[in-house]
DRENLOPA-119721 format. One record per residue: residue number from 0; residue in three letters; x, y, z of N, C-alpha, C, O in turn. Coordinates in steps of 0.001 Angstrom, whole numbers, plus 500000, padded with zeros to 6 digits. Layout:
BEGIN
<rec nr="NUM" rest="ALA" n_x="X" n_y="Y" n_z="Z" ca_x="X" ca_y="Y" ca_z="Z" c_x="X" c_y="Y" c_z="Z" o_x="X" o_y="Y" o_z="Z"/>
...
END
This chain:
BEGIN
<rec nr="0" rest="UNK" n_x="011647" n_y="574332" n_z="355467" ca_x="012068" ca_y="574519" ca_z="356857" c_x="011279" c_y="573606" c_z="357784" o_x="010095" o_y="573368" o_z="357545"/>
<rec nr="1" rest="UNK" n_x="011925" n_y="573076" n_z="358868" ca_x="011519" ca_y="572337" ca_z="359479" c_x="011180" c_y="573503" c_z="360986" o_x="012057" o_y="573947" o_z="361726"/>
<rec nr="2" rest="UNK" n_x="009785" n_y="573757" n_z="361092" ca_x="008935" ca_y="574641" ca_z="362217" c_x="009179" c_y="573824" c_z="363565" o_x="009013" o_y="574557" o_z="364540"/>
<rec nr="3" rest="UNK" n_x="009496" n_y="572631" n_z="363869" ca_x="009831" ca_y="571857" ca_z="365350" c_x="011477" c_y="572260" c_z="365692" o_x="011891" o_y="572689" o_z="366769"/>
<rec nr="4" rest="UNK" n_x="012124" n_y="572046" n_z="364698" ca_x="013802" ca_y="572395" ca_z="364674" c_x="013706" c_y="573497" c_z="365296" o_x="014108" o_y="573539" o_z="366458"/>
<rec nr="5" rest="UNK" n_x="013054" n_y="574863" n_z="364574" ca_x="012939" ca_y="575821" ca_z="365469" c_x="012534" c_y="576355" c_z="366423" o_x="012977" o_y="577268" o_z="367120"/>
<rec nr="6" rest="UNK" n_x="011356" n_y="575558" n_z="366464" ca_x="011042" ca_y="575618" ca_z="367609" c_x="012064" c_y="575314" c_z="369286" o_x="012192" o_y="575999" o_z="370301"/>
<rec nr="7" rest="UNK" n_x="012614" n_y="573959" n_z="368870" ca_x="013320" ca_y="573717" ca_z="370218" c_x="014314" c_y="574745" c_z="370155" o_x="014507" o_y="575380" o_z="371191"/>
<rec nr="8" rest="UNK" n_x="014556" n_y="574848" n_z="369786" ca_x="015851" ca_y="575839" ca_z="369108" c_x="015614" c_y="576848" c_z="370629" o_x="016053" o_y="576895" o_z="371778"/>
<rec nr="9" rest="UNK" n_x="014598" n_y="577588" n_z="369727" ca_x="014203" ca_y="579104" ca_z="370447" c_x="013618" c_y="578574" c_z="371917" o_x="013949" o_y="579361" o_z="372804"/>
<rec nr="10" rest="UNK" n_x="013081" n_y="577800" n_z="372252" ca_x="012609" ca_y="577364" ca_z="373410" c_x="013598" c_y="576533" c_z="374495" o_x="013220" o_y="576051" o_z="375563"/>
<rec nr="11" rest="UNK" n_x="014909" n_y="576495" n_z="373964" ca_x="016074" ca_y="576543" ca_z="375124" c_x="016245" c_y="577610" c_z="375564" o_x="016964" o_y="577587" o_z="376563"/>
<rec nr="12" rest="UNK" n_x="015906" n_y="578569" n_z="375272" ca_x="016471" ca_y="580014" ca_z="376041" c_x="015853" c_y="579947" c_z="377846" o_x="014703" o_y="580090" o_z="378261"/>
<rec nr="13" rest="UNK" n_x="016953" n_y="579715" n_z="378499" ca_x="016133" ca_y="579816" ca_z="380057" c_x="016670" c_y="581612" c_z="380200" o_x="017564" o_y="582157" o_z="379552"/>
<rec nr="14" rest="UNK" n_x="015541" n_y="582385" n_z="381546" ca_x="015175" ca_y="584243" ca_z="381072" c_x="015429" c_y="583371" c_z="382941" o_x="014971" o_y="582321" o_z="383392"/>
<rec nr="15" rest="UNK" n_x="016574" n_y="584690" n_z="383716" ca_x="016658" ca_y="584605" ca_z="385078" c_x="016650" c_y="586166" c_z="384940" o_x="017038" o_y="586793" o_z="383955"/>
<rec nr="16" rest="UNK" n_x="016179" n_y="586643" n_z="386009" ca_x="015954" ca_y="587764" ca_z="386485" c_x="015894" c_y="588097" c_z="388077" o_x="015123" o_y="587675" o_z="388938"/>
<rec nr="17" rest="UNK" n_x="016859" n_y="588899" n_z="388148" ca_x="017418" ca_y="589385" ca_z="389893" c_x="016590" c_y="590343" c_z="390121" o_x="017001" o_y="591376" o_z="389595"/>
<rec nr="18" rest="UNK" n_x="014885" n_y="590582" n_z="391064" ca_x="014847" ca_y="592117" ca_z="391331" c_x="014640" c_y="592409" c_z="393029" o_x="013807" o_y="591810" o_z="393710"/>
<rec nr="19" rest="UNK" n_x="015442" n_y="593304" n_z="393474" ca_x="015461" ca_y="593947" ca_z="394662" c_x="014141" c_y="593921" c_z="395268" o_x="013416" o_y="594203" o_z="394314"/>
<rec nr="20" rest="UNK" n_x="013341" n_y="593740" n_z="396351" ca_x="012353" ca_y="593874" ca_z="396794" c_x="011996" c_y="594681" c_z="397333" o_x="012211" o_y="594403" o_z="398513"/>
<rec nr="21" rest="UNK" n_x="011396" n_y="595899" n_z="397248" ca_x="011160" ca_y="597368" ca_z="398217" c_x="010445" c_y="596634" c_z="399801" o_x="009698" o_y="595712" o_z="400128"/>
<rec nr="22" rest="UNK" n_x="011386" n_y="597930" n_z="400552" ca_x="010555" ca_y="597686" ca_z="401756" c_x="011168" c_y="596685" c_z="402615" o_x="010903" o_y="596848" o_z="403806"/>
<rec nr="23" rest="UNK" n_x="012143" n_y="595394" n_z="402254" ca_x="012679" ca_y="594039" ca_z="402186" c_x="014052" c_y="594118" c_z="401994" o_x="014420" o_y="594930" o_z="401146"/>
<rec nr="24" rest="UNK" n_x="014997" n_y="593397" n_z="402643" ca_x="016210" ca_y="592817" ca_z="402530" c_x="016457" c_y="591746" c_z="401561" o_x="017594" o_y="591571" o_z="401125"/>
<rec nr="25" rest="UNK" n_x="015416" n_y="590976" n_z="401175" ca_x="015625" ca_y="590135" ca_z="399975" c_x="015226" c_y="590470" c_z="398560" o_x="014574" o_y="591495" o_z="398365"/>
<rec nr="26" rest="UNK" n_x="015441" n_y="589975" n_z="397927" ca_x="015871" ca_y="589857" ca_z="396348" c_x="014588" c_y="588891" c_z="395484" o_x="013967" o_y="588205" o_z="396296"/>
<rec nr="27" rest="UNK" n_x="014268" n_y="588778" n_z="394539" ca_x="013187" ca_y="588219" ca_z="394101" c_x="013810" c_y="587702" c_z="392893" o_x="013831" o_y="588472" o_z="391933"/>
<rec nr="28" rest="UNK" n_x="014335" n_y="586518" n_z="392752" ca_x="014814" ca_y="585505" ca_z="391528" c_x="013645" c_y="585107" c_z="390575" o_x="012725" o_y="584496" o_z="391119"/>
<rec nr="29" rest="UNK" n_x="013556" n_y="585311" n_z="389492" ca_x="012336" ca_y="585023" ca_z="388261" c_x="013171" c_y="583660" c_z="387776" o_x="014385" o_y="583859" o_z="387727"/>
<rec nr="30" rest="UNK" n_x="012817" n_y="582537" n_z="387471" ca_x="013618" ca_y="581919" ca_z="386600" c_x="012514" c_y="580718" c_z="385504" o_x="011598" o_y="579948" o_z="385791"/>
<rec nr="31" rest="UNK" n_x="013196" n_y="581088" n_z="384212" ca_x="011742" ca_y="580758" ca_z="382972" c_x="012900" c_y="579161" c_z="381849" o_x="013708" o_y="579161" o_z="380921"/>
<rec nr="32" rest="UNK" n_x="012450" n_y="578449" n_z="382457" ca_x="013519" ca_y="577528" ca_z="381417" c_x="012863" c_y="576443" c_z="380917" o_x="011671" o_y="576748" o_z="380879"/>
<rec nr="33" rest="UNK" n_x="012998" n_y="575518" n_z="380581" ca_x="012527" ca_y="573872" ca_z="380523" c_x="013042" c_y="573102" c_z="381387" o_x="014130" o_y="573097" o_z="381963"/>
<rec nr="34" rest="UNK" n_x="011643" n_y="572086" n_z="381435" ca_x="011677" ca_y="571387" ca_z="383025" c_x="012532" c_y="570324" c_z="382448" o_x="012690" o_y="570044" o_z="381260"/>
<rec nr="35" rest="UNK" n_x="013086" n_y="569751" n_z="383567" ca_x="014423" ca_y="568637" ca_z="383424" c_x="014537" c_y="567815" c_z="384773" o_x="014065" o_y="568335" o_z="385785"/>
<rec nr="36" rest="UNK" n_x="015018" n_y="566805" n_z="384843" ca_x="015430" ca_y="565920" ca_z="385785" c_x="015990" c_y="566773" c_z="386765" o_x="016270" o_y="567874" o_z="386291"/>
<rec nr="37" rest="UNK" n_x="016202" n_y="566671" n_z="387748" ca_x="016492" ca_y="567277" ca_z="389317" c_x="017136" c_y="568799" c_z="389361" o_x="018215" o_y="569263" o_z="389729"/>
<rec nr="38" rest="UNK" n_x="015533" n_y="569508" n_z="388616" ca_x="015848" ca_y="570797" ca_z="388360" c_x="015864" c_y="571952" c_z="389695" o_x="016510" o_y="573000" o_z="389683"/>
<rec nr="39" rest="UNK" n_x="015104" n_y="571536" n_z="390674" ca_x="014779" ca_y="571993" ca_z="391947" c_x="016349" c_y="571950" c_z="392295" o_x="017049" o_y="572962" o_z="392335"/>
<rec nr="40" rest="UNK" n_x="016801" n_y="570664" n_z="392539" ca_x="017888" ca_y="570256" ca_z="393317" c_x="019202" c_y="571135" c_z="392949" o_x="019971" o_y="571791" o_z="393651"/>
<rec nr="41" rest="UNK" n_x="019129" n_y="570826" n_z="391296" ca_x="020068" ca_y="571986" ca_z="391049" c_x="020448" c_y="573056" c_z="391344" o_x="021629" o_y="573389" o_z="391452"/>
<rec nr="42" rest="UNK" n_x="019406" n_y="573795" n_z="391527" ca_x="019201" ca_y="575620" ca_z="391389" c_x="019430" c_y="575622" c_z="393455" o_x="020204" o_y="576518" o_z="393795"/>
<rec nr="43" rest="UNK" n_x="018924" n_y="574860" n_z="394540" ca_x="019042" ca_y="574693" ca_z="395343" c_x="020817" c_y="574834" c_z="395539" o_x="021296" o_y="575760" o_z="396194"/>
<rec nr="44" rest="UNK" n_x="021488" n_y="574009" n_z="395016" ca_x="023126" ca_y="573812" ca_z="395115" c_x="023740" c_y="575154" c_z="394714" o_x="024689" o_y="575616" o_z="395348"/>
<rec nr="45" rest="UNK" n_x="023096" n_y="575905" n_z="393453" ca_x="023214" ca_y="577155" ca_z="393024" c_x="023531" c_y="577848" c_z="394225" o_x="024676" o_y="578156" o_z="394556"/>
<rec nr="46" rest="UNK" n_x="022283" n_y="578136" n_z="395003" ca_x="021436" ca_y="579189" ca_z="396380" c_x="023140" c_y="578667" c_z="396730" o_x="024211" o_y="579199" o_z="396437"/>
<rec nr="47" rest="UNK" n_x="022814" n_y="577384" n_z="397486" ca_x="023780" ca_y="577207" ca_z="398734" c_x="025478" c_y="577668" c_z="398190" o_x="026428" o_y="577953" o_z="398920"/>
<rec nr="48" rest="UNK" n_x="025447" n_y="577627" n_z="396946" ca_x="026820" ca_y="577274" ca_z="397092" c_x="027335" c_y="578908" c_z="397113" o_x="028507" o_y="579192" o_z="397363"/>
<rec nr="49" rest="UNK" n_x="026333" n_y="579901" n_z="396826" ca_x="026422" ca_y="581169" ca_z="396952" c_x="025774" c_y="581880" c_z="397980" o_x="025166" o_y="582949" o_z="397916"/>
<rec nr="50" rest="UNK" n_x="026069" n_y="580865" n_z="399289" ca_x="025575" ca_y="581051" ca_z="400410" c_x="024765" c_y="582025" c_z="400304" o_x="025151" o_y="583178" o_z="400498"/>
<rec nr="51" rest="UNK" n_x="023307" n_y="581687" n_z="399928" ca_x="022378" ca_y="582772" ca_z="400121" c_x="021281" c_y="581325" c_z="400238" o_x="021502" o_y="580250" o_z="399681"/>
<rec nr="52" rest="UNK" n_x="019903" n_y="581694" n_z="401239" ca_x="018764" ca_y="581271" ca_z="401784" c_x="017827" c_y="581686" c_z="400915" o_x="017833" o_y="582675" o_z="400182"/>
<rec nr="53" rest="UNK" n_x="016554" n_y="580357" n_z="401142" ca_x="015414" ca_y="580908" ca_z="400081" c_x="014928" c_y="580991" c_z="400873" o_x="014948" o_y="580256" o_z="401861"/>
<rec nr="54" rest="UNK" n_x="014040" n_y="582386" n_z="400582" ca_x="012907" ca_y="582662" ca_z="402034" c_x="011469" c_y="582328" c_z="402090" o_x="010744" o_y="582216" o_z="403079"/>
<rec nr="55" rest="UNK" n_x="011110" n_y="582147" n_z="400427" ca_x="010166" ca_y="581424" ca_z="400060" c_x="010205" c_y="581277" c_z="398134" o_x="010966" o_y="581871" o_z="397371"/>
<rec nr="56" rest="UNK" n_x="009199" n_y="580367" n_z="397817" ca_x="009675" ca_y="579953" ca_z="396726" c_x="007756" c_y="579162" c_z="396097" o_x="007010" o_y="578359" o_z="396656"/>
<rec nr="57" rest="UNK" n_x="007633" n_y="579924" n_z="394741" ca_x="006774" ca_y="579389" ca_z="394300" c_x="007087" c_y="578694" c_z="392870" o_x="007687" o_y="579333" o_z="392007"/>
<rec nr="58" rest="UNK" n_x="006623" n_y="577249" n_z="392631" ca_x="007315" ca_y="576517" ca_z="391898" c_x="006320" c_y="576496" c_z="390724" o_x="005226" o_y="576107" o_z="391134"/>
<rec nr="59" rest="UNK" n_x="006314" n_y="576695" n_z="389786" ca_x="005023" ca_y="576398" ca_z="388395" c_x="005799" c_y="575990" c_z="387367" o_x="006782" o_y="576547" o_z="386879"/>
<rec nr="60" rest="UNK" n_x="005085" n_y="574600" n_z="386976" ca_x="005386" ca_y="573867" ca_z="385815" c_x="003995" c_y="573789" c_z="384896" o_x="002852" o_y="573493" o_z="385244"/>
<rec nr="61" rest="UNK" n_x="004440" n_y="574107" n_z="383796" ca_x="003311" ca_y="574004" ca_z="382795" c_x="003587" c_y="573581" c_z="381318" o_x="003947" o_y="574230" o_z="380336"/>
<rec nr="62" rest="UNK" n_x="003264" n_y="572137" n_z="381525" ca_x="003932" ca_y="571201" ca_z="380402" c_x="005058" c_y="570841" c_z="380736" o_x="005359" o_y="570108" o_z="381679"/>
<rec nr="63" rest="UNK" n_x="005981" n_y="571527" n_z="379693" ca_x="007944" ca_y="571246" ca_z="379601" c_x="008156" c_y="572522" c_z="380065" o_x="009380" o_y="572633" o_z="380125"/>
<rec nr="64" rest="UNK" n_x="007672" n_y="573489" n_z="380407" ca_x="007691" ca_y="574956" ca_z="381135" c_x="007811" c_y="575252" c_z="382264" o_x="006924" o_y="575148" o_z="383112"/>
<rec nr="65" rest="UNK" n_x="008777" n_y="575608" n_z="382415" ca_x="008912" ca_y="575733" ca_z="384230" c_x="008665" c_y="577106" c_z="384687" o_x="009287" o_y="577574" o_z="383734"/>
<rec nr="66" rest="UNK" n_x="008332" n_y="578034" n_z="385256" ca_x="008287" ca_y="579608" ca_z="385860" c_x="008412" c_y="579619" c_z="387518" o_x="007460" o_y="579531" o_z="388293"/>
<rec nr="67" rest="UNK" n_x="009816" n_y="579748" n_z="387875" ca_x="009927" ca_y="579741" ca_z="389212" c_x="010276" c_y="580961" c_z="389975" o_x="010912" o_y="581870" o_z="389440"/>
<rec nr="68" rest="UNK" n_x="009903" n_y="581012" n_z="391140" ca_x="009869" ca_y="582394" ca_z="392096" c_x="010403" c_y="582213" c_z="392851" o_x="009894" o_y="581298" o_z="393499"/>
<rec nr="69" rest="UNK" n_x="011921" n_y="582825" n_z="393577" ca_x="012860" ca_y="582555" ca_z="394820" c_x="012462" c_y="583908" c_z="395779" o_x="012312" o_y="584938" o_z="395123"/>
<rec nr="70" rest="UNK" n_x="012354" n_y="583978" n_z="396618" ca_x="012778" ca_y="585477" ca_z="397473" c_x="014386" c_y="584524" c_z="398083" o_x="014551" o_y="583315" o_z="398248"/>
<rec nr="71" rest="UNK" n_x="015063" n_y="585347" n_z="398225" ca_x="016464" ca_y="584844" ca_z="398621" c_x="016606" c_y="586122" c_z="399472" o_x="016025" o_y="587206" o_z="399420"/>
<rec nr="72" rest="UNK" n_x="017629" n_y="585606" n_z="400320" ca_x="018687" ca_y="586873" ca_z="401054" c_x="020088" c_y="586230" c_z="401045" o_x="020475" o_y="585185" o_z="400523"/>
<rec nr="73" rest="UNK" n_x="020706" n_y="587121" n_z="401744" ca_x="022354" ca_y="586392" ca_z="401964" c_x="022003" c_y="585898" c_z="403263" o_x="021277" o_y="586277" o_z="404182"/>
<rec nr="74" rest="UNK" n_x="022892" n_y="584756" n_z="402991" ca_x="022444" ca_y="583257" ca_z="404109" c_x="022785" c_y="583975" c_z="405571" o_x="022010" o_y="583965" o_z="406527"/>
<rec nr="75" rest="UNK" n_x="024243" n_y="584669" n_z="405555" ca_x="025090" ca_y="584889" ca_z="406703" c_x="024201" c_y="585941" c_z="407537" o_x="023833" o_y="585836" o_z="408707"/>
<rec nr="76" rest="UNK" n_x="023909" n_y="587175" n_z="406458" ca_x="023862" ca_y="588818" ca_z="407370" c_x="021972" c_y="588717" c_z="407026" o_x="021449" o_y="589633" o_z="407662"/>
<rec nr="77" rest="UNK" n_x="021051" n_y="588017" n_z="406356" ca_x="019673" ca_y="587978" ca_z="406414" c_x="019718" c_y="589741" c_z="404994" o_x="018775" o_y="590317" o_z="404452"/>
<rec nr="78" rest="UNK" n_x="021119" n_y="589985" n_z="404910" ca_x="020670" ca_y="591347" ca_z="404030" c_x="020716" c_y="591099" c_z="402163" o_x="020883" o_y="590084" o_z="401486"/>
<rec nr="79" rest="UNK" n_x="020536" n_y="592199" n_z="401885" ca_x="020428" ca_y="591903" ca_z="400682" c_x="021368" c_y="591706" c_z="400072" o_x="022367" o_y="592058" o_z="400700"/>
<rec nr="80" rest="UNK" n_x="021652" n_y="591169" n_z="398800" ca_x="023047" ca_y="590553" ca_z="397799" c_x="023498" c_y="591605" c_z="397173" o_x="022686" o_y="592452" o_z="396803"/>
<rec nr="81" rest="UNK" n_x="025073" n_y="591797" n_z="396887" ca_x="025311" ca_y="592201" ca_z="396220" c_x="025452" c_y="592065" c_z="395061" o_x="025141" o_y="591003" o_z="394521"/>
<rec nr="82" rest="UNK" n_x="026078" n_y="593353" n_z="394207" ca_x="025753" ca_y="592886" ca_z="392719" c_x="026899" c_y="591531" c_z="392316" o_x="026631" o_y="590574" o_z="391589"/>
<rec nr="83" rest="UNK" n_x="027841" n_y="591722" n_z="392826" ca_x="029160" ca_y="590565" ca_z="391860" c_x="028320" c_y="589107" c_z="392253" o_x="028239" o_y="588173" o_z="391456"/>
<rec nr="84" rest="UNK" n_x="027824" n_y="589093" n_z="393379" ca_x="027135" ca_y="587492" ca_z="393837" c_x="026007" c_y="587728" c_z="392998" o_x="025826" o_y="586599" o_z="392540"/>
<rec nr="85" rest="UNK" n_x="024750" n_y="588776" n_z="392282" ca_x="023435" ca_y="588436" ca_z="391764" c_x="024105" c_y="587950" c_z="390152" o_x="023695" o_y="586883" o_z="389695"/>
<rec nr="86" rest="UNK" n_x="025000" n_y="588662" n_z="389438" ca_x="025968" ca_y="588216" ca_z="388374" c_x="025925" c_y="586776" c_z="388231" o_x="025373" o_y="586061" o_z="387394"/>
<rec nr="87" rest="UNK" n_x="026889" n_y="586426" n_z="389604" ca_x="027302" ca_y="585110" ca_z="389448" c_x="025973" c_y="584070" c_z="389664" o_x="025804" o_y="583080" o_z="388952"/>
<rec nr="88" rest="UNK" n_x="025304" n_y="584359" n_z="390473" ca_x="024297" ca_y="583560" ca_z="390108" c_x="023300" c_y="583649" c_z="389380" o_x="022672" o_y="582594" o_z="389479"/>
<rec nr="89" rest="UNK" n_x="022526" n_y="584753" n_z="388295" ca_x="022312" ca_y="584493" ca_z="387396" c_x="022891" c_y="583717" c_z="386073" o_x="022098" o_y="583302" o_z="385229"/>
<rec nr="90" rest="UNK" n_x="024371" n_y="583527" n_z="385918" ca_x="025318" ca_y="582969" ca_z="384975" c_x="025138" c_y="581780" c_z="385140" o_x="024958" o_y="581100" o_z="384130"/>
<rec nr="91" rest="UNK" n_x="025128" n_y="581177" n_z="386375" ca_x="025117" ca_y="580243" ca_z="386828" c_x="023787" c_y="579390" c_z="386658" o_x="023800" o_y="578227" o_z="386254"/>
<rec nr="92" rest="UNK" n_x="022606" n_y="580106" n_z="387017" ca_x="021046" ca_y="579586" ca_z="387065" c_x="021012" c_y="580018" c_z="384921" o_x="020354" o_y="579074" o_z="384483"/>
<rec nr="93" rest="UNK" n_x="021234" n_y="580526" n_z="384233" ca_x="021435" ca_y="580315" ca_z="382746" c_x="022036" c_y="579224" c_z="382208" o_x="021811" o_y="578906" o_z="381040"/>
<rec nr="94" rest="UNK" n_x="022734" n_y="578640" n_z="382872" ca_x="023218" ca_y="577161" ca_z="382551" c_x="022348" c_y="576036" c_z="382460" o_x="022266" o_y="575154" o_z="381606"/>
<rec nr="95" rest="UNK" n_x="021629" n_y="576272" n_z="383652" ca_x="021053" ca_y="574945" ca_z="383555" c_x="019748" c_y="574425" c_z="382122" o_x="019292" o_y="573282" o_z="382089"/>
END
């Protein structure tokens, strides 16, 4: 067996996670993938195109490892997302 084969293998898995923020109208996006060419930019087009705002955002790369932190809200009402929009954009942020 070749231990690198599997390795990449298992280490494409990008892990997004939607959690509600107590106390807060926004939402807290986890997102765990491999770093890539205009990966920011991407996930940015994601936000917008599901009209929702980042309210702040902590970015960590470590190596080929990316671990990123969104607080988001919905762009329009500042309130929190519903579920069919956190769906679609987790499906969506799993792609990349």
């Amino acid at each position: 067996k070749n231990k690198l084969n599997n390795k990449k293998v298992f280490s494409h898995l990008t892990k997004v996670e939607i959690t509600h923020l107590k106390n807060q109208d926004g939402h807290l996006v986890t997102l765990e993938t491999l770093d890539q060419p205009s990966l920011l930019s991407k996930i940015a087009k994601i936000f917008l195109k599901n009209e929702v705002s980042i309210f702040s955002a902590r970015i960590t790369t470590l190596g080929e490892k990316v671990e990123d932190n969104f607080v988001i809200m919905n762009e329009k009402s500042g309130t929190k997302i519903n579920q069919n929009k956190q769906k679609k954009i987790i499906n969506e942020l799993k792609k990349l």
